[in-house]
DODREN-220709 format. One line per field, with one value per residue (C-alpha): x, z, y; residue in one letter; residue number from 1. Coordinates in nm, 4 decimals. Layout:
residues N
east <- c(X ...) $
up <- c(Z ...) $
north <- c(Y ...) $
residuo <- c(A ...) $
num <- c(NUM ...) $
END
This chain:
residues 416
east <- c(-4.0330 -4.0129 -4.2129 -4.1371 -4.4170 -4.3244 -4.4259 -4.7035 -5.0476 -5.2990 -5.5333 -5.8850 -6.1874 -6.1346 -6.4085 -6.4314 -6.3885 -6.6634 -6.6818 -6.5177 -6.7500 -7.0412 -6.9679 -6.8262 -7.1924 -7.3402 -7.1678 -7.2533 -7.5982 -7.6258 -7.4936 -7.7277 -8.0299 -8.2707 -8.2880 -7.9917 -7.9098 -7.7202 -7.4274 -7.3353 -7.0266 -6.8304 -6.4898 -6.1557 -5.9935 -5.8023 -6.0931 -6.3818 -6.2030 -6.1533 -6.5340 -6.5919 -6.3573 -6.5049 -6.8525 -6.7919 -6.6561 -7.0095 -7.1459 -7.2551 -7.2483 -7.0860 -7.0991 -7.0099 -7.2875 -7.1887 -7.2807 -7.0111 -7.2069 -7.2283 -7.4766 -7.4552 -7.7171 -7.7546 -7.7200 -7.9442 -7.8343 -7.5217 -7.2208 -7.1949 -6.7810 -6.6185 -6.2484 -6.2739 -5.9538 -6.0067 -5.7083 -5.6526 -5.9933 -6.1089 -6.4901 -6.4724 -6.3456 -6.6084 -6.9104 -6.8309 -6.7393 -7.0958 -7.2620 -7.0295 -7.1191 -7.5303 -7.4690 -7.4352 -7.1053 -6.7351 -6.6387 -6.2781 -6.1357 -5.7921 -5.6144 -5.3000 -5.0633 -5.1253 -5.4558 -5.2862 -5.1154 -5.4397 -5.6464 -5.9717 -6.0343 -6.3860 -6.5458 -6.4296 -6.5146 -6.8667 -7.0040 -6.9084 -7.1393 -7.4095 -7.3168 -7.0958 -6.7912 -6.5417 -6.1445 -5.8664 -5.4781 -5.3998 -5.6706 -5.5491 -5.6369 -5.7425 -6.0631 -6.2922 -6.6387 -6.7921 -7.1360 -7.4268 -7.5807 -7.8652 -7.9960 -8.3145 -8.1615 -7.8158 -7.6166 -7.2119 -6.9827 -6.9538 -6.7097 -6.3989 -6.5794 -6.9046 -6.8480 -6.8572 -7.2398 -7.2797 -7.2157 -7.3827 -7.7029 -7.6163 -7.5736 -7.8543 -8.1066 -7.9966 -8.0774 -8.4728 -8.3536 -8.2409 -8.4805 -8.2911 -7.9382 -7.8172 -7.5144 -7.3449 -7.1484 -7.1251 -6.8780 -6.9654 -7.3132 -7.3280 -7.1602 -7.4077 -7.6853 -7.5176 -7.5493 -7.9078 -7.9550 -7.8260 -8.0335 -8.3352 -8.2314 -8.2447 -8.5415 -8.4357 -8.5360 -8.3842 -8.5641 -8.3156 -8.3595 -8.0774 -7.8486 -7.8906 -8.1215 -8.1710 -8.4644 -8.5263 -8.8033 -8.8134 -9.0244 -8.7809 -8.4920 -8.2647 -8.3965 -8.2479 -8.2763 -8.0398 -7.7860 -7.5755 -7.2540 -7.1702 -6.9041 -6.6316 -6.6648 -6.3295 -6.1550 -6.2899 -6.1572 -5.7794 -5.8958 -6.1204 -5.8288 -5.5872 -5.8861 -5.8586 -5.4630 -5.4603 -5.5672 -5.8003 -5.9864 -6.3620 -6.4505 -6.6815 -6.9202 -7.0621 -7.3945 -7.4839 -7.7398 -7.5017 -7.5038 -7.1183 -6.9680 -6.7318 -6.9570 -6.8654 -6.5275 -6.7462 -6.8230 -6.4473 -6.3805 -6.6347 -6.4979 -6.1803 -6.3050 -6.3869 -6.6506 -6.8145 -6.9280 -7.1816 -7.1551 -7.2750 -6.9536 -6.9154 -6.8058 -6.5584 -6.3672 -6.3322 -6.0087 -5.9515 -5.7068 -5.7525 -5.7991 -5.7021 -6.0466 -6.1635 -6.3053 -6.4724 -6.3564 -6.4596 -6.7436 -6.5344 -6.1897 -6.0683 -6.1062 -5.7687 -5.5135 -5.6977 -5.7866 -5.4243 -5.3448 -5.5785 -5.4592 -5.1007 -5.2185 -5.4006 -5.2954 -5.2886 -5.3827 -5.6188 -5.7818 -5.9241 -6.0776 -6.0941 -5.7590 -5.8375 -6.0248 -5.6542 -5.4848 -5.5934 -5.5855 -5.3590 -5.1322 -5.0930 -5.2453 -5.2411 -4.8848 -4.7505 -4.9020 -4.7155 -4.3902 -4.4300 -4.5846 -4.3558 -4.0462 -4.1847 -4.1858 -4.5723 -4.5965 -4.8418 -4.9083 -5.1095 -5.2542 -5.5073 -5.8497 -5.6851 -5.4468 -5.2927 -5.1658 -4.9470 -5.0523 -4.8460 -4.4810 -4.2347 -4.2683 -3.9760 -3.8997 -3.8044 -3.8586 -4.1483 -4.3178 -4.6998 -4.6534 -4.8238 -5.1051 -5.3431 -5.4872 -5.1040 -4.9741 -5.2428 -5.2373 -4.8393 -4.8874 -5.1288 -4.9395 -4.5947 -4.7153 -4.7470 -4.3722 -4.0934 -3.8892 -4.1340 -4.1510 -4.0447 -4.3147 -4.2064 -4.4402 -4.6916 -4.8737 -5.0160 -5.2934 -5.4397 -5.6594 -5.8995 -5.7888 -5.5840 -5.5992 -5.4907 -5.1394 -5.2915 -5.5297 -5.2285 -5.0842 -5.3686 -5.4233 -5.0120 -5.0711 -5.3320) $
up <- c(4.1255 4.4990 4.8280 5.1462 5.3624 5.7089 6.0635 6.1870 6.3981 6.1448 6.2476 6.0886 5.8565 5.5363 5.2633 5.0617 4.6302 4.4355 4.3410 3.9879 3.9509 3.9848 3.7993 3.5078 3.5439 3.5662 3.2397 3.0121 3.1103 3.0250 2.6821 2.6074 2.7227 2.5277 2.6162 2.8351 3.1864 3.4533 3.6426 3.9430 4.1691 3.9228 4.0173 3.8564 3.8467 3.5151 3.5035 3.5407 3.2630 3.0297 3.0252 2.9761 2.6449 2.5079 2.5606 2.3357 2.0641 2.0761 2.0333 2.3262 2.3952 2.6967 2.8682 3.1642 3.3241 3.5219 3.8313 3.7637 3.6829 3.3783 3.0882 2.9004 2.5579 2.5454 2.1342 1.8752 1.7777 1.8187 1.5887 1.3617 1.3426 1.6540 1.8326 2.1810 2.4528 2.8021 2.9191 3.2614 3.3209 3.4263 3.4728 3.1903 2.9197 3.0963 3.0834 2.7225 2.6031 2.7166 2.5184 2.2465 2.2213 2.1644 1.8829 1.5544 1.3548 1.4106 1.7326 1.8560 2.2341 2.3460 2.6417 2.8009 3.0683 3.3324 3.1823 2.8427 3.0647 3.2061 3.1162 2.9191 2.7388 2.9224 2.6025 2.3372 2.5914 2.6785 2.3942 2.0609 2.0839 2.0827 1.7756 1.8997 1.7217 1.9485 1.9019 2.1181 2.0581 2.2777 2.5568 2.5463 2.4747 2.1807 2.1548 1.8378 1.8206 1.4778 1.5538 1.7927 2.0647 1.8830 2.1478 2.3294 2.5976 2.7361 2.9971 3.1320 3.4032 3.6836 3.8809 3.7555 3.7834 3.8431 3.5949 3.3188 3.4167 3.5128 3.1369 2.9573 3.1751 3.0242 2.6189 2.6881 2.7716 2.4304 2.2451 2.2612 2.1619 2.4585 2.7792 2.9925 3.1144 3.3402 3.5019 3.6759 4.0198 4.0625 4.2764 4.4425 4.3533 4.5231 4.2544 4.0558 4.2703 4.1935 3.8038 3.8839 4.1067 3.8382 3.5413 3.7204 3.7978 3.4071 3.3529 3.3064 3.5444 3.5767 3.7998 3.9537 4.1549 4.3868 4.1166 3.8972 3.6559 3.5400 3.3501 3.1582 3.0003 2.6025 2.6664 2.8972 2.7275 2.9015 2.9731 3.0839 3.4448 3.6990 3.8942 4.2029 4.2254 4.5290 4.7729 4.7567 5.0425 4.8963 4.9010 5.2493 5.3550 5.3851 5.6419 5.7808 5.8394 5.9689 6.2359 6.3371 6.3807 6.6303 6.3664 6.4910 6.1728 6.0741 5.7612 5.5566 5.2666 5.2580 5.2121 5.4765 5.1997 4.9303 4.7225 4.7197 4.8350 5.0320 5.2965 5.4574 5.5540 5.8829 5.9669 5.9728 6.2205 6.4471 6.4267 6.5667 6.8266 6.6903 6.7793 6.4624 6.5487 6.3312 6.3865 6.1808 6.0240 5.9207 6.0646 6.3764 6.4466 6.8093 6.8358 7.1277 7.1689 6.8029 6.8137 6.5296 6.3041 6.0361 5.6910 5.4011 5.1180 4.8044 4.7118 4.8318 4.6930 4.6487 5.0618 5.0473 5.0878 5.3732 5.5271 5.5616 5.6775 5.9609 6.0403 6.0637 6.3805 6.5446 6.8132 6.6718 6.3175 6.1204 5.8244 5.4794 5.2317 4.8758 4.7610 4.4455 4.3223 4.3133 4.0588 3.7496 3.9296 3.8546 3.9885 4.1331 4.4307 4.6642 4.5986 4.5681 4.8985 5.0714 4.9084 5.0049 5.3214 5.3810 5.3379 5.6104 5.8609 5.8161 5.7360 5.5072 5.4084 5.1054 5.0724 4.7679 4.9000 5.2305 5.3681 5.6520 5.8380 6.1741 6.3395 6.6326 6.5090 6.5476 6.2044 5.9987 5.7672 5.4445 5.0359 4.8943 4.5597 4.4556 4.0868 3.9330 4.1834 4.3139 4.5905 4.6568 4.7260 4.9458 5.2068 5.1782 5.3024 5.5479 5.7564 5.6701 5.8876 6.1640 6.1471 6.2944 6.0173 5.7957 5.4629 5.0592 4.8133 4.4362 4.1755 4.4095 4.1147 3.9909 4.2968 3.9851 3.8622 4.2083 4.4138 4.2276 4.5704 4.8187 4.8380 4.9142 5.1596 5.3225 5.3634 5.4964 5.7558 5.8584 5.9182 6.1521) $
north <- c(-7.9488 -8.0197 -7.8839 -7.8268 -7.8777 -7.8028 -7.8996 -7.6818 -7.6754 -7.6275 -7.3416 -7.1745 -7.2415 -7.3903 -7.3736 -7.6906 -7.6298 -7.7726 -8.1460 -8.2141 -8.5585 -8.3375 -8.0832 -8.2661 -8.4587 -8.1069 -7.9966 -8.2678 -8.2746 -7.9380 -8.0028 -8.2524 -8.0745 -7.8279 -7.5031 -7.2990 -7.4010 -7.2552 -7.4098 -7.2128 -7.3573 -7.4663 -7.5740 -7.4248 -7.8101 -7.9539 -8.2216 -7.9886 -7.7521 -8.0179 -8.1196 -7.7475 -7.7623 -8.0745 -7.9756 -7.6700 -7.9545 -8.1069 -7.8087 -7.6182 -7.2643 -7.1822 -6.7879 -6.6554 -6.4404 -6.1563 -6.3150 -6.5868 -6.8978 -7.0518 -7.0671 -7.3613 -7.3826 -7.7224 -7.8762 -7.9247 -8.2894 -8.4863 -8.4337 -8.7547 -8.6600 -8.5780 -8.5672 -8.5150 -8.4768 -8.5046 -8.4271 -8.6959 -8.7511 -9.0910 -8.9555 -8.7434 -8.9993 -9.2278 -9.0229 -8.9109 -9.2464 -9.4219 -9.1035 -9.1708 -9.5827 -9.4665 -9.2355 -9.3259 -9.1871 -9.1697 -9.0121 -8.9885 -8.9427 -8.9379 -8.7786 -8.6819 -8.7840 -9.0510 -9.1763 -9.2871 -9.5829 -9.6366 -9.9621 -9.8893 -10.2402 -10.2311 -10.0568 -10.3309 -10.6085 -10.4754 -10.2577 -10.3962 -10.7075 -10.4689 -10.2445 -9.9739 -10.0897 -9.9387 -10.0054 -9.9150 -9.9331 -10.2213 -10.1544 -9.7877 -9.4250 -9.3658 -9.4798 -9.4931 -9.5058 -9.6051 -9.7379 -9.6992 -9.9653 -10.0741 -10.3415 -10.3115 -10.4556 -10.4581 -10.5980 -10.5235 -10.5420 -10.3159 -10.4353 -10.2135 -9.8739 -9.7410 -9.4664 -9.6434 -9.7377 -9.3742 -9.2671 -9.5335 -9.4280 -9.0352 -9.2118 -9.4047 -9.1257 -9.0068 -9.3286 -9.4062 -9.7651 -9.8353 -9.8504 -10.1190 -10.1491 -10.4337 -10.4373 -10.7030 -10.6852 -10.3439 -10.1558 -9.7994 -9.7671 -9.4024 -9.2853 -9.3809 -9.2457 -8.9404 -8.9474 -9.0445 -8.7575 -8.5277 -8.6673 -8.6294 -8.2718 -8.2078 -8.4139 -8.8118 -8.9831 -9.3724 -9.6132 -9.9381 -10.2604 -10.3102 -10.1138 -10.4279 -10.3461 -9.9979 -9.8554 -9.5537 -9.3942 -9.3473 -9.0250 -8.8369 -8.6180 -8.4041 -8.0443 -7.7029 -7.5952 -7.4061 -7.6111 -7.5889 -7.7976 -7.9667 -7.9209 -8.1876 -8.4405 -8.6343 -8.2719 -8.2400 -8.5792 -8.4067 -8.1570 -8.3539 -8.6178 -8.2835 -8.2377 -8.5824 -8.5823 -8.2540 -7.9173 -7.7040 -7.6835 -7.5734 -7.7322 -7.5546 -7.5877 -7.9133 -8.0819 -8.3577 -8.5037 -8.5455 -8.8542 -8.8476 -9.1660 -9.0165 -8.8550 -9.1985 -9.1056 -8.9319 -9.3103 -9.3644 -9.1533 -9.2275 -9.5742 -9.4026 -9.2444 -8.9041 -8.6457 -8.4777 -8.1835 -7.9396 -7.5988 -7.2722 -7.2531 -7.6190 -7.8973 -7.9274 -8.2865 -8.3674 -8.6118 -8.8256 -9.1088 -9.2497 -9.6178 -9.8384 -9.9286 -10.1488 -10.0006 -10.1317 -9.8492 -10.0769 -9.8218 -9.4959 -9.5487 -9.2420 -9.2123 -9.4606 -9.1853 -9.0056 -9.2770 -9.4180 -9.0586 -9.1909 -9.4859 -9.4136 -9.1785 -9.4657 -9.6895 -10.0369 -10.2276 -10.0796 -10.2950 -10.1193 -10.3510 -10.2087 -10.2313 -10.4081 -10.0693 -9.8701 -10.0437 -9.8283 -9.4803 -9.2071 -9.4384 -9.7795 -9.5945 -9.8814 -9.9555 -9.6311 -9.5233 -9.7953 -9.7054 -9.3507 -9.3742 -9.6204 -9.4078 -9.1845 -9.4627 -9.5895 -9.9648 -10.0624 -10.4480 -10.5266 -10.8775 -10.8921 -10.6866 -10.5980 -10.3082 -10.3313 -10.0108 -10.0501 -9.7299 -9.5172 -9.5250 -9.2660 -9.0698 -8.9256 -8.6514 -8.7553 -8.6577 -8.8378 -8.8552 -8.7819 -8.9895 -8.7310 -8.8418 -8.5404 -8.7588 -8.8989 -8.5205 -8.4021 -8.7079 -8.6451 -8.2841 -8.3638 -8.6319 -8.4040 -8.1393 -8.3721 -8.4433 -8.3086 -8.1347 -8.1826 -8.3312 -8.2455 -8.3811 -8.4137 -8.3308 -8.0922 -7.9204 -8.2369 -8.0988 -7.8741 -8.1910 -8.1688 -7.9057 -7.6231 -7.3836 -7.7409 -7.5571 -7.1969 -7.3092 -7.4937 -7.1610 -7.0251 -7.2738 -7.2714 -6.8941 -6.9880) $
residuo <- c(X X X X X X X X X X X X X X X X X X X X X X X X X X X X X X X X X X X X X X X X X X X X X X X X X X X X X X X X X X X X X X X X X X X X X X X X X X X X X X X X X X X X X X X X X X X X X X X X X X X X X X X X X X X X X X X X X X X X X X X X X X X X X X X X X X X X X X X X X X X X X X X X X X X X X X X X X X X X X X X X X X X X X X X X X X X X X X X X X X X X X X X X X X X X X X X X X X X X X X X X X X X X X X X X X X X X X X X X X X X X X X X X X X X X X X X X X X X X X X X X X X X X X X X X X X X X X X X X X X X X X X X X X X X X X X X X X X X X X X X X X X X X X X X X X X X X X X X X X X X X X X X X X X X X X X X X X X X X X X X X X X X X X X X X X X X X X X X X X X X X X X X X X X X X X X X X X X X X X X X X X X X X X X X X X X X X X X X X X X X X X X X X X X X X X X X X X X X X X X X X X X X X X X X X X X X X X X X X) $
num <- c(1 2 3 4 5 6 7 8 9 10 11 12 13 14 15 16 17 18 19 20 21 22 23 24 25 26 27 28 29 30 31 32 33 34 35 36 37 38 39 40 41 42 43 44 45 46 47 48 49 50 51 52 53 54 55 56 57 58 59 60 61 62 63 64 65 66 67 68 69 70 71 72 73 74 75 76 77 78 79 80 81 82 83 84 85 86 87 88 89 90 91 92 93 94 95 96 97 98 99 100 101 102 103 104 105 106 107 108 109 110 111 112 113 114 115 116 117 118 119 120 121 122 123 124 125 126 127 128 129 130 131 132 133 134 135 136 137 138 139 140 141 142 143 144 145 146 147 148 149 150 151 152 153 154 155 156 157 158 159 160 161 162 163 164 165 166 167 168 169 170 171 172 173 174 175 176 177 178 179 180 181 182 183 184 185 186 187 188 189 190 191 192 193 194 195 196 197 198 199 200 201 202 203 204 205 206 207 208 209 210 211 212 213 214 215 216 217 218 219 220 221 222 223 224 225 226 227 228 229 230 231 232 233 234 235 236 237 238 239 240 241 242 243 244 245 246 247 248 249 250 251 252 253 254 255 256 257 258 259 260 261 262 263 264 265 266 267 268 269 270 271 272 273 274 275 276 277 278 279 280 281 282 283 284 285 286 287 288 289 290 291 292 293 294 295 296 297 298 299 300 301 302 303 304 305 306 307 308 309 310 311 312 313 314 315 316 317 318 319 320 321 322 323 324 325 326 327 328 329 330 331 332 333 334 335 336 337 338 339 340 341 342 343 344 345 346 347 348 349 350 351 352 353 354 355 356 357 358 359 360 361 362 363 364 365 366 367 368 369 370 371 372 373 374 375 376 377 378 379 380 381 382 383 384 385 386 387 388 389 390 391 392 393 394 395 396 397 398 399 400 401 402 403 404 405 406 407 408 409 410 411 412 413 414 415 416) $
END
């Protein structure tokens, strides 16, 4: 499938969807609690509707009230036999794997589409020395769980993704063995902060030093309570970026106190010149002539694709650092964003932790690819309507596992 996105002056108010990390945090910590919550702001994503299947295969009970929201009756104990599918979930294989590795019994989880090519050796390499007796098929989906942590004390490596601290923290409020997790070097802490915001929300609280050594207390369990998911500040980032280039867009919906990491692409463009303004409605982006920047995205990857979006507007050079956190994406996303960027006339240099983006150039219309790559397709669309004759994107729908309405709101926005 192939779409057109033409050249056009973005025009109106856009309301940002929910965030999928927080809800899929939301909807497992509902599971686990006692008692029923409710989840109101719940996203319609592939991600956020796969934790919503798989939390039903542990056990919950899931209605929908007639307000909308969700009530989610949290389960009585965790199933000692279990297959679970989570579709092409990073966070949700993540979060349900760590609760997987601190219960005791033989618990299955396998997926579909991009994420089977995906790397996940970091379970065998960090868990099994202390009892979870996890086995892959050649560092791959699926992934078997036959045993429990049983360590007072344990101790892994962050530096390939914060989420797999972020769901060891969720298994180990389950496992009253457990009261102490260290992690070395680890890479986008905020995300982490998040998890930690949302445990505490349902009653766990987890104390850190310097998101080295995290503590949790053998008295706390989860517990029912009513939650609100976020707005999606890395949804935001694509309009945000179209206000930058020349829209006249109001973004909408968003919390300026949010734990999300990628609140900090407002920092970027400030770097660039920008003026953020807040208004009743949202948030309005003031460009002026965008200057070239320098960016550290190592905690905020998933900013990458907007960012270059940026850049390729600027005057000049602009420097991102972070690359080394795209390899095991939905794609190659560092590489694939210079091929396809580069086919539109933006050149991109990659030299280990660094991007380089020449800024300014002449753009032209072409037929790019997403690789099945949500964040891929949006920045595509975005820069494509900036460009005379516009673009074609292959594979647009793969938009569904973030942003199902990105195309609609498009639309909307074209319309003016």
């Amino acid at each position: 499938m192939c779409l057109k996105v033409k050249a056009t002056k973005l025009k109106g108010t856009v309301i940002v969807p929910p965030s999928k990390s927080d809800g899929q945090r939301a909807l497992l910590a509902a599971a686990l609690s006692v008692g029923i919550s409710t989840i109101s702001g719940l996203g319609a994503s592939d991600d956020e509707r796969a934790m919503l299947r798989n939390i039903q295969v542990l056990g919950a009970k899931v209605t929908r009230k007639t307000d909308g929201n969700l009530a989610v009756t949290g389960i009585d104990s965790f199933p000692v036999k279990l297959v679970l599918n989570i579709g092409e979930s990073g966070l949700g294989l993540r979060l349900l794997s760590g609760v997987c590795a601190t219960q005791k019994g033989v618990h299955k989880i396998s997926g579909t589409g991009s994420i089977l090519k995906r790397d996940q050796s970091f379970f065998e390499q960090n868990l099994n020395k202390y009892g979870a007796n996890v086995s892959a098929e050649k560092g791959k989906l699926p992934l078997v769980f036959k045993g429990a942590i049983d360590q007072y004390i344990i101790e892994v490596d962050g530096s390939q993704s914060s989420q797999y601290v972020s769901g060891l923290l969720m298994g180990l409020a389950l496992n009253k063995e457990v009261s102490q997790l260290n992690v070395r070097n680890l890479k986008s802490g905020p995300y982490v902060d998040m998890t930690i915001n949302t445990m505490a929300q349902f009653g766990v609280h987890v104390a850190h030093s310097k998101h080295q050594v995290f503590k949790l207390c053998a008295e706390e369990s989860f517990c029912s309570t009513s939650y609100n998911v976020e707005s999606d500040w890395s949804s935001a980032s694509y309009w945000l970026v179209a206000a930058a280039i020349g829209a006249d867009i109001t973004v909408s919906g968003l919390n300026f106190n949010s734990k999300q990491a990628d609140i900090q692409f407002l920092d970027a463009l400030k770097l660039t010149g920008c003026e953020i303004e807040k208004v009743s409605e949202g948030i309005n982006v003031k460009p002026e002539n965008l200057k070239a920047f320098s960016f550290d995205a190592t905690n905020c990857p998933d900013l990458f694709p907007a960012l270059v979006v940026l850049a390729a507007k600027c005057k000049g050079t602009t420097v991102l650092k972070g690359v080394s956190r795209l390899a095991n994406k939905e794609s190659d996303r560092g590489v694939v964003l210079q091929q396809e960027f580069g086919k539109l006339g933006v050149k991109i240099e990659l030299d280990k932790d660094e991007m380089t983006i020449e800024g300014g150039s002449i753009l032209n219309s072409g037929v790019v690819s997403s690789h099945q790559d949500h964040r891929i397709a949006m920045s595509l669309a975005i820069l494509g309507t900036t460009i005379e004759g516009g673009i074609e994107i292959k594979n647009p729908e793969t938009i569904s596992k973030s942003y199902p309405q990105f195309w609609e709101h498009l639309e909307q926005l074209s319309a003016g």
